[in-house]
C-alpha positions as CSV (number, residue, x, y, z in Angstrom):
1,X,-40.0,34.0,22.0
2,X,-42.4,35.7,23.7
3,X,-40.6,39.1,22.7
4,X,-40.2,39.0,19.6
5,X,-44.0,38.4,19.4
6,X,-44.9,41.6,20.9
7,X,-42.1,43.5,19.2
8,X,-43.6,42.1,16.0
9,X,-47.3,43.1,16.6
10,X,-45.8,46.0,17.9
11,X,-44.2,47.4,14.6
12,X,-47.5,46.3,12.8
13,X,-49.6,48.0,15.1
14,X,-47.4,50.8,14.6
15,X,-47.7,50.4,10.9
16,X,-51.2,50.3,10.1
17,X,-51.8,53.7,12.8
18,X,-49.2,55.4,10.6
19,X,-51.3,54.2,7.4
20,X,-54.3,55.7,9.0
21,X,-52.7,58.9,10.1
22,X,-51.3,59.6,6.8
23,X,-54.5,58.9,4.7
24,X,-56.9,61.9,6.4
25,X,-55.0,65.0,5.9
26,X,-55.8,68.2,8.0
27,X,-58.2,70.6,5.6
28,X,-55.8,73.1,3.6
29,X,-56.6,76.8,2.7
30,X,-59.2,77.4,1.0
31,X,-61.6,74.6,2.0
32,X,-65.0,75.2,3.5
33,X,-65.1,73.7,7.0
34,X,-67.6,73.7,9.9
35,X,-66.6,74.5,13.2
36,X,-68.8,74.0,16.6
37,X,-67.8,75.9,19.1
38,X,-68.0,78.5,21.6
39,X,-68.4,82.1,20.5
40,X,-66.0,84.8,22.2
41,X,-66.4,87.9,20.1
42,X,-64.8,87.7,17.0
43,X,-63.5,84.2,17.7
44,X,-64.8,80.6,18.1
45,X,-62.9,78.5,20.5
46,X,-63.5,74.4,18.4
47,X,-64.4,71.8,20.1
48,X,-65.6,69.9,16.5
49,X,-64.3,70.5,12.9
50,X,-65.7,69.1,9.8
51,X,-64.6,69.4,6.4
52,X,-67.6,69.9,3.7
53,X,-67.0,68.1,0.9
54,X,-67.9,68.4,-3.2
55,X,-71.0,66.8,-2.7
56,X,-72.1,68.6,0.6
57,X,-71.0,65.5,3.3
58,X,-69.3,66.6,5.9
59,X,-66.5,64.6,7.6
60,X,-65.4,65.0,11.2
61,X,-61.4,66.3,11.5
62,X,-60.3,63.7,14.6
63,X,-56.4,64.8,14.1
64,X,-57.1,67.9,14.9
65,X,-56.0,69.7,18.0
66,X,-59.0,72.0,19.7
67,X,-58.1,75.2,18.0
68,X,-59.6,78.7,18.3
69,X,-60.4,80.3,14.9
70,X,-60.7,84.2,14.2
71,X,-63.4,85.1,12.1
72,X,-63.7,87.5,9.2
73,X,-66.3,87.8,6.7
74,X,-69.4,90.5,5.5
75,X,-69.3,93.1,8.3
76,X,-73.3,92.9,8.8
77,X,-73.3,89.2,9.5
78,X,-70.5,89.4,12.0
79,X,-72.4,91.8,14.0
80,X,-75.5,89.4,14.0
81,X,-73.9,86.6,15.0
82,X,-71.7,88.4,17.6
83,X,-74.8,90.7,19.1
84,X,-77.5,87.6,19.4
85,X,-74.6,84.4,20.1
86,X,-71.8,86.1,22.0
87,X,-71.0,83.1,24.9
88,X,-72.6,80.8,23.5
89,X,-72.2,77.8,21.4
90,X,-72.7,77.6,18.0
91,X,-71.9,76.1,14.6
92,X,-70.2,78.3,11.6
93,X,-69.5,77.0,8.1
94,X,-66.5,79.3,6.3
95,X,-63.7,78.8,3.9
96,X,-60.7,78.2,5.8
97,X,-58.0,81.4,5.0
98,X,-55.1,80.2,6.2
99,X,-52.9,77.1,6.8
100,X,-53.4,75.1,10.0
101,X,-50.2,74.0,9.7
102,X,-50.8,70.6,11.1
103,X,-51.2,69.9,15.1
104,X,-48.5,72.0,15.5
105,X,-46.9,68.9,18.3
106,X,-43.9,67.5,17.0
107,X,-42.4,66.4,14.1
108,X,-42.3,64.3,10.7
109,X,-39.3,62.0,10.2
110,X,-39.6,60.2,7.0
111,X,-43.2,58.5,6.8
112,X,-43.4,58.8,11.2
113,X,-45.1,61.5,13.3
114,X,-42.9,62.2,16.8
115,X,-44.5,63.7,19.3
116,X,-43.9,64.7,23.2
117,X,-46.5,65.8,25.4
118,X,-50.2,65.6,25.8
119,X,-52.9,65.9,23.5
120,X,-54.1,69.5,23.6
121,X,-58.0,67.6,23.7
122,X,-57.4,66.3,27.0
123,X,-57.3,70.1,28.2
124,X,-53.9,69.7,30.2
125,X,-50.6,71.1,29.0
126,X,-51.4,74.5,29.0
127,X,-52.1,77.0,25.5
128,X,-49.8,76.9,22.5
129,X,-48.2,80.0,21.9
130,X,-46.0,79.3,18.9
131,X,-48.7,78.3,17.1
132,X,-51.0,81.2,14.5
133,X,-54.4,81.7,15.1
134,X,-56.4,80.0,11.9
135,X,-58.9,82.4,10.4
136,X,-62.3,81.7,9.1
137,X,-64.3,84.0,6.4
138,X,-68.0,83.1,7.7
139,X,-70.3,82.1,4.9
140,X,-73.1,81.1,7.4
141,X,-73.8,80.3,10.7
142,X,-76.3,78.3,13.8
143,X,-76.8,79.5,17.1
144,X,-77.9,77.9,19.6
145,X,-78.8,78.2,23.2
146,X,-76.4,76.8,24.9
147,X,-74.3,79.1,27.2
148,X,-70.4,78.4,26.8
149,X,-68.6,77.0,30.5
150,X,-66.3,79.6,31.1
């Protein structure tokens, strides 16, 4: 008796975390995200994405794997944010230019994500190299001064 219990408020815990999952999708390309992160030249390694939305709100990205972004954009404010906030951390708002393509761990079966491994958050299981660099046209950007670990 005591089995089927927990296999029965297993499958609904199962349930409603798959319900959750599906109903925040990662932002797409072309939408204007935030990223906080540490500055290394003419990328920005995340450690916090946001998605802006219509009205301005921004809403923190949870599902998403710490990723580092490449950055494009007007050639002049590159340079300024480079020259005065290399190694350091700061906060970027761009439009997204290409796909994230998910978490890039595992795989979709039906309405189920499968995955195997750790979370790429936790810092262990080592850097993804199957997965393409996301790039980021800079609209505007926040230093601060903060020096980045590493």
């Amino acid at each position: 008796m005591r089995i089927i219990r927990l296999c029965v408020s297993l499958v609904v815990l199962v349930g409603v975390g798959g319900l959750a999952a599906q109903e925040r999708k990662p932002p797409k390309k072309g939408d204007t995200v935030v990223i906080r992160g540490c500055l290394r030249g003419s990328a920005v390694e995340s450690a916090e994405t946001r998605t802006v939305g219509a009205e301005g709100d921004t809403k923190p990205e949870e599902l998403l794997p710490a990723l580092t972004y490449r950055l494009q954009g007007k050639k002049d404010l590159l340079k300024e944010l480079k020259d005065k906030h290399d190694r350091k951390v700061v906060e970027v708002k761009g439009i997204l230019r290409s796909e994230l393509g998910g978490s890039g761990l595992g795989t979709t079966v039906g309405r189920t994500r499968i995955s195997i491994g750790v979370d790429p958050r936790s810092g262990s299981g080592g850097a993804r190299n199957d997965q393409a660099i996301p790039v980021l046209e800079v609209q505007s950007f926040e230093g601060t001064t903060i020096t980045c670990a590493r």
